[in-house]
N, C-alpha and C positions, 0 to 999 in steps of 0.2 A: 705119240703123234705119227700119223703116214699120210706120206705126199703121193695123192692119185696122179696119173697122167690121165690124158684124156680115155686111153683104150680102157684102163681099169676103171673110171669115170663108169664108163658107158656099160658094161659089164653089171655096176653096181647096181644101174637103171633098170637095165633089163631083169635081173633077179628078183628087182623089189616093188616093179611095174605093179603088181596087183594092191600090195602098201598105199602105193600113192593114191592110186586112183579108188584105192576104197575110202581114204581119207579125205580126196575130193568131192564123191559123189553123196560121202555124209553132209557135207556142208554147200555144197552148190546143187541147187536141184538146176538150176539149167545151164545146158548142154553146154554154150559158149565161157558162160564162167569158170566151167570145170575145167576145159581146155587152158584158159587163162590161170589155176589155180594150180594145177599138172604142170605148165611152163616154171610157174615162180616158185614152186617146191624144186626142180630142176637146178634153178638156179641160184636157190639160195644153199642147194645142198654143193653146189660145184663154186662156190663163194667160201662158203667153211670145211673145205675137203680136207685141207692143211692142218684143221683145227680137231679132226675126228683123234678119237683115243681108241686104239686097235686095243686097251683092256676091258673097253665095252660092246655090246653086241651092233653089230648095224643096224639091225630094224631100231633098237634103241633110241639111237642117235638119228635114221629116219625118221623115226615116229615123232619125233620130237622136232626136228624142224617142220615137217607136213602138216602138223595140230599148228602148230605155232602160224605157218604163213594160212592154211586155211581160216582160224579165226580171226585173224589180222583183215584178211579179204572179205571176210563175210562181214564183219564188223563196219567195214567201208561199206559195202554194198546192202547193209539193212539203215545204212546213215539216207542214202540212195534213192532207195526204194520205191518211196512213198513220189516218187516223178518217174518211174517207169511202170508199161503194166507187162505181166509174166504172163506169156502164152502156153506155159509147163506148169505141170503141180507141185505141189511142194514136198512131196513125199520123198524118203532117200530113193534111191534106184537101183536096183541090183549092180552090179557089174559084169555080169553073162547074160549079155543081149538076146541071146538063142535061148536062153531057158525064161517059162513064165514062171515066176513066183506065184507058190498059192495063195487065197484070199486072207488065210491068217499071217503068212510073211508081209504081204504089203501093210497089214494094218497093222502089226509090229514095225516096222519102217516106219509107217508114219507116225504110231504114239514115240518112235527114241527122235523120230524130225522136231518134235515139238521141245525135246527136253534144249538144256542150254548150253552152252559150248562145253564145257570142263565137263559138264553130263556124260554127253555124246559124244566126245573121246573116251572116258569110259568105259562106257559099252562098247563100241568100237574095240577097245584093247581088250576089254573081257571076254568078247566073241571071238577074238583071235587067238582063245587060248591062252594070254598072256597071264601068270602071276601076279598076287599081289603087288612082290616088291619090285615086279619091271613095270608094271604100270605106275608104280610110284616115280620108280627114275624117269620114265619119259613123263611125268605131269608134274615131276617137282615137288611133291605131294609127299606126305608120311605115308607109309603104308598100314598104319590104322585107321586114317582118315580116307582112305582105299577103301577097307573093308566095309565103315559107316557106309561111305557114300556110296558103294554096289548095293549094299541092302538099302539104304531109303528109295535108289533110283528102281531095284526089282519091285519095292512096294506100289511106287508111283505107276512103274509100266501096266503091271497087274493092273491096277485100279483104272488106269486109261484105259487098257485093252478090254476089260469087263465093261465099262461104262460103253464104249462103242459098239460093242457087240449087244447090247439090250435095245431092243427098241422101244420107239420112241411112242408117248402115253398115247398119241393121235394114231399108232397104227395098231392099237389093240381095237380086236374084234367087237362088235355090237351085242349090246348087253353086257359087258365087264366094265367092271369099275378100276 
């Protein structure tokens, strides 16, 4: 166990900024939520600093409070919902505002937006790179039931991302059936 002080605190933030906020913007597509979901990652991680094991990695132990207060939030706020209306789409968002995403990035964003929490961490950890058995350790999870679940979710994206990309039977030309 190691006891942060604030300076090393802030330090940890700043190294793992792009973590968080990627794990925000998988689950809050709008902008004020995320801010609120970035604050209470903040704070739940400076609530268990005391309790971090320096013989695991930090993103580790990041990823795993960030998944955790992100679905926690989202879960509250699709309770919500249905009495507010959303002026933002629901698609995830990049996190590099200056660059545009191509047409096949956003419509991969939006088929992993659709998948369901334990999904969309994930792939989230899978896109990061991460191992089998670190994504096991931050989801709790065996890391065989890792491996199942990349392959059934690679099937499912596949088949979203193909489905979306066909068009639709009303925009085929005159004279085909």
């Amino acid at each position: 166990m190691l006891s942060m002080d604030i300076s090393q605190f802030t330090n940890l933030l700043r190294r793992h900024t792009g973590l968080i906020h990627k794990v925000a913007y998988a689950y809050c597509p709008n902008a004020t939520d995320r801010d609120d979901v970035i604050q209470e990652i903040a704070i739940q991680l400076w609530r268990s600093r005391d309790r971090y094991d320096v013989r695991f990695k930090e993103t580790t132990w990041i990823y795993r409070i960030a998944i955790n207060v992100a679905i926690s939030f989202h879960r509250r706020e699709r309770r919500h919902s249905d009495r507010r209306v959303s002026l933002e789409g629901s698609a995830i968002t990049i996190a590099v505002p200056s660059v545009e995403p191509s047409q096949d990035v956003e419509l991969l964003m939006r088929c992993i937006d659709d998948l369901g929490e334990l999904d969309k961490a994930l792939v989230l950890l899978y896109l990061d790179g991460y191992d089998h058995a670190s994504i096991a350790d931050v989801l709790g999870i065996t890391v065989s039931n890792v491996g199942t679940k990349l392959q059934r979710i690679k099937n499912k994206l596949h088949a979203a991302f193909e489905r979306r990309l066909q068009p639709n039977e009303t925009e085929k030309p005159h004279g085909t059936r």
